[in-house]
C-alpha positions in Angstrom: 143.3 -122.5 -111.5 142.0 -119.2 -111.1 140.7 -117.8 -113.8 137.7 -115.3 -114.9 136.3 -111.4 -114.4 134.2 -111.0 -111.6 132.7 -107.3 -110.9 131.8 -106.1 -107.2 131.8 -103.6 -105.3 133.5 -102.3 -102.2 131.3 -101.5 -99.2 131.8 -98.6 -96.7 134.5 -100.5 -94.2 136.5 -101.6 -97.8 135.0 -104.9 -98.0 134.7 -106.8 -101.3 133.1 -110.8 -102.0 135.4 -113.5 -103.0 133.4 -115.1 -105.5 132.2 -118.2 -104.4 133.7 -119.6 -107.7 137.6 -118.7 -106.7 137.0 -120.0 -102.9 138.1 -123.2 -103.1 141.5 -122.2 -105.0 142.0 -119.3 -103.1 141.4 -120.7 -99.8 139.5 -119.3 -96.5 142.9 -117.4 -95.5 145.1 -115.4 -98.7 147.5 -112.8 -98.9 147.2 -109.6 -100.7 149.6 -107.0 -101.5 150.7 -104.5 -103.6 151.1 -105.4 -107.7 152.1 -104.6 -110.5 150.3 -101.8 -113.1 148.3 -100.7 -110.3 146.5 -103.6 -109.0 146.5 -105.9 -106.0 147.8 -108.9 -106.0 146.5 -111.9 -103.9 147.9 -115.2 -103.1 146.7 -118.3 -101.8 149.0 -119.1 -98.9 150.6 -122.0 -101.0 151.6 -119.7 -104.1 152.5 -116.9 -101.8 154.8 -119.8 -100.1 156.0 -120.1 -103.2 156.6 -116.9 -104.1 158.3 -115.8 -100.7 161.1 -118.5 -101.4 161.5 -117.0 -104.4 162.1 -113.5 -102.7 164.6 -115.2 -100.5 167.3 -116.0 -103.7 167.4 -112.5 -104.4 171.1 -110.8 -103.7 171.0 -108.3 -101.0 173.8 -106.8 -102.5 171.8 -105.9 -105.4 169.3 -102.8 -105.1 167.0 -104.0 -107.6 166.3 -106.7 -105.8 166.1 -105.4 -102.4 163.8 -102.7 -103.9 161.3 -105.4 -105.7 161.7 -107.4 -102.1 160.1 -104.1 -100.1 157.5 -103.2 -102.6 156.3 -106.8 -102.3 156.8 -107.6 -98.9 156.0 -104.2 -96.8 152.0 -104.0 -97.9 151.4 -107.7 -97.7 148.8 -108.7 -95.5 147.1 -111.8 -94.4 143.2 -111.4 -95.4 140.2 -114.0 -94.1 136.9 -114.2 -96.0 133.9 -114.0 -93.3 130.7 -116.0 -92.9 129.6 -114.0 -95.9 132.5 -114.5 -98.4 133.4 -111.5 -97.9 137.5 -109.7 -97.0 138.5 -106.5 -96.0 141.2 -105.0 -98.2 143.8 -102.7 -95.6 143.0 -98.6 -96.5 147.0 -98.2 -97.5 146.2 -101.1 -100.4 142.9 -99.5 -101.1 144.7 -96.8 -101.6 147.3 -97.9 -103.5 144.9 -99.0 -106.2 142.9 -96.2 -106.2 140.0 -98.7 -104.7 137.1 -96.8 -104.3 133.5 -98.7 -104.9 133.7 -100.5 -108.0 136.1 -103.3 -108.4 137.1 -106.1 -110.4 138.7 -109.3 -109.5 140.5 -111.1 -112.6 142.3 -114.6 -111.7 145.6 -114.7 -114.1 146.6 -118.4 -113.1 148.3 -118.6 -109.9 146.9 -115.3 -108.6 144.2 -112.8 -108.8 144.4 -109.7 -109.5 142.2 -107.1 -108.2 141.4 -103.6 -110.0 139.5 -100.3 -110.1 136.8 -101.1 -112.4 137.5 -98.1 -114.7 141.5 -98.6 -114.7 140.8 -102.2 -115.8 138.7 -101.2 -118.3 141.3 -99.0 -120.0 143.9 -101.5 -119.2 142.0 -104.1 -121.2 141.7 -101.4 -124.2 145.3 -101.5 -124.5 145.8 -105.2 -124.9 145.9 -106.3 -128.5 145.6 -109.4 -129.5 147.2 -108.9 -133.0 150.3 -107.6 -130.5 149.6 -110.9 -128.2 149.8 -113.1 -131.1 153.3 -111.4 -132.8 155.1 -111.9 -128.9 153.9 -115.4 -128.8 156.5 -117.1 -130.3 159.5 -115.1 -128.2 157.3 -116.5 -124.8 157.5 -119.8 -126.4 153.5 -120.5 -127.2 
């Protein structure tokens, strides 16, 4: 499961460390992609598997889905970690998440997440556990 905060930076090609403790979950060879409140999303190839079949139900007559399909699908790129655990996030999702120097890796799960430090940090100021707790019982926890 990958779980945790990890905090790293970027280096001057756009490189960041996989945390040697999300490795083995992640695998050697991921995919990353645009997500969702403007972070990256990465996948190990067996979730992203997963997820991709998924993406395949979706109606083609519907333009919902073929919009959530494209946002998915058309930054996604396959990402290796090197000899020194380290991956090279593409400049277009660098960009897209307003990657710059400092970063921060959160597993949720199935997937990580990856952030700007500083729009994490506001993100995490908004969650309320008091608001957590009152939407538990609609999620079924």
């Amino acid at each position: 499961m990958l779980i945790g905060e990890y905090e790293h930076s970027l280096d001057a090609k756009g490189r960041l460390i996989m945390p040697s403790k999300l490795r083995i979950d992640i695998g050697e060879s991921f995919i990353i992609t645009k997500g969702l409140d403007g972070c990256l999303f990465v996948f190990s190839q067996n979730e992203w598997n997963n997820f991709e079949t998924k993406l395949k139900t979706l109606p083609l007559s519907d333009k919902n889905a073929r919009n959530f399909v494209r946002f998915f699908l058309s930054g996604a790129t396959v990402c290796e970690i090197d000899k020194q655990g380290r991956f090279l996030i593409p400049a277009n999702l660098r960009e897209s998440a307003k990657l710059d120097k400092d970063a921060m890796i959160v597993g949720v799960g199935t997937r990580l997440e990856i952030w700007n430090k500083e729009i994490w940090q506001k993100c995490e100021e908004n969650i309320s556990a008091d608001e957590i707790a009152e939407n538990m019982t609609m999620l079924g926890i």
